[in-house]
N, C-alpha and C positions, 0 to 999 in steps of 0.2 A: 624500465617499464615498456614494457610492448603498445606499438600503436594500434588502436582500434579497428575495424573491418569495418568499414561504413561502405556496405552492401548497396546498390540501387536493385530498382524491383526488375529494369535493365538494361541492358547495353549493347544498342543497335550500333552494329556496323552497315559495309553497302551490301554484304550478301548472310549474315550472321547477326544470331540473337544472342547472347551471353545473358542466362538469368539465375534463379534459381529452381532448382529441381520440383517438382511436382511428384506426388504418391503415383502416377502413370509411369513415369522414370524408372522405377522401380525396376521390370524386367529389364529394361534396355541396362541400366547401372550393370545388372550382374550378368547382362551377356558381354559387358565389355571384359570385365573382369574371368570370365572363361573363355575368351580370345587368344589362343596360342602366340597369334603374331604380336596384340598388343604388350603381353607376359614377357617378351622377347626385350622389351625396350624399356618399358614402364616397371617399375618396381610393384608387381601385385602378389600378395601373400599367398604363399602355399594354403588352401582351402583344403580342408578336411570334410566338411561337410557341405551341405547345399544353405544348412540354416549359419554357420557361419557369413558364408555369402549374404545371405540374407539380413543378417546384422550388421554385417558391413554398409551395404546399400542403402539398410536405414538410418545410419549414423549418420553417414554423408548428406544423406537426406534434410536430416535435422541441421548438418553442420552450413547446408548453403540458403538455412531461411536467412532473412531479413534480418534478421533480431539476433541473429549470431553473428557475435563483433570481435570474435576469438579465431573462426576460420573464414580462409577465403575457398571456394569452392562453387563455381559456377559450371551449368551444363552448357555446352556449346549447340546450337541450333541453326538449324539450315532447312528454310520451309519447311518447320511446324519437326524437323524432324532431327534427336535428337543425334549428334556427326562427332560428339567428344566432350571434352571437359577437361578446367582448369581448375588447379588447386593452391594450397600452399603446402609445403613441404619443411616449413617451417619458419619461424619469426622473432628474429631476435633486436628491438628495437624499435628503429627506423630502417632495419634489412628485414626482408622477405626474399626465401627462395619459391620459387613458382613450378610446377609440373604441371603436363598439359598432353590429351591423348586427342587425335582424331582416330576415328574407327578405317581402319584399312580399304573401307567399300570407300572414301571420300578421299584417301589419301592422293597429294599430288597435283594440288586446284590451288593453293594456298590460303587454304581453309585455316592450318595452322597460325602462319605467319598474320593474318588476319586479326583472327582472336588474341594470339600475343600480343601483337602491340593496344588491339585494344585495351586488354588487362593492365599493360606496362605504362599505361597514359592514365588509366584508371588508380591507379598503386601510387602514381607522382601526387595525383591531385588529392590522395587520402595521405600523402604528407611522408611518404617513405622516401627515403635517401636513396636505398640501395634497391636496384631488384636483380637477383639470381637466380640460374637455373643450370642444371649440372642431364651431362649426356653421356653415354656407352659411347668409349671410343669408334666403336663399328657403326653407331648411329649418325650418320652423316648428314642427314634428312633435316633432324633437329638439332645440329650444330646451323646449318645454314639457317632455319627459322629463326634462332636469338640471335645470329648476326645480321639479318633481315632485320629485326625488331629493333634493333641497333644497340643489341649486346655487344661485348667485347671478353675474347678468351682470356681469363686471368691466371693469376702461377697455383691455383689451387688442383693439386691432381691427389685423389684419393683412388685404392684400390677397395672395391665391395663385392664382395661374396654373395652370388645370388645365383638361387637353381641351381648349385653345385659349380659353379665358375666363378671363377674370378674375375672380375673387367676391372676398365681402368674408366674413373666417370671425372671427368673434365669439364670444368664449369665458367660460365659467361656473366658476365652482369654488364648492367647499365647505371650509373652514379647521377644523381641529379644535383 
């Protein structure tokens, strides 16, 4: 049985809000997700339409209230403004892998590394064992983020097919 998501309403760091998404979120959600650069790194579905997107955003929406104990999904904030967002990417137990976007205008301040360990402190004290998160070989950025966070590279290498490529995604974790 999977561990529950005991969500708080949020999670100050010294320059970062981690909370849950608000119905104003909405446009910013699915400008992230028409972001060529972020498409590049983050795993976001081929859209066909705009209302696709838009169902998307509201899922999400729903999936980072309070009261949802099933996902983790927090938006990332930076004075009032929203700079990315952390999810889970899946949960098996007392393991949780985690994905996590800063918006490209923010990348580079350690906005990222920031929010992850906040989350990765937040995930120990909700009783998880494992936390992982998995990177695009050519993503270098966010390999150093989970070893910042004080992940460590393990022997998991999968090859994933996305946008028509092949990469190779190499994954981290931290064992408590």
């Amino acid at each position: 049985m999977n561990l529950p998501i005991k969500k708080k309403a949020k999670i100050q760091t010294e320059r970062l809000c981690l909370k849950p998404y608000s119905s104003e979120d909405a446009g910013r959600l699915a400008e992230f997700f028409k972001n060529d650069e972020i498409s590049k790194t983050f795993m976001v579905p081929d859209f066909e339409s705009e209302k696709q997107i838009e169902d998307l955003v509201h899922k999400l929406i729903e999936f980072s209230q309070i009261e949802d104990t099933v996902h983790l999904e927090y938006g990332i904030y930076c004075d009032n403004v929203m700079i990315g967002f952390v999810n889970d990417c899946g949960i098996e137990e007392d393991t949780i892998e985690i994905g996590y976007v800063i918006h490209p205008d923010y990348k580079g301040h350690g906005y990222a590394t920031e929010a992850v360990l906040a989350i990765v402190e937040e995930l120990r004290e909700m009783g998880f064992q494992k936390v992982m998160a998995g990177f695009f070989e050519e993503n270098t950025a966010s390999r150093r983020v989970m070893e910042k966070a004080g992940m460590q590279l393990n022997d998991l290498v999968e090859e994933e097919e996305y946008r028509g490529r092949i990469h190779k995604c190499y994954y981290c974790e931290i064992n408590f």
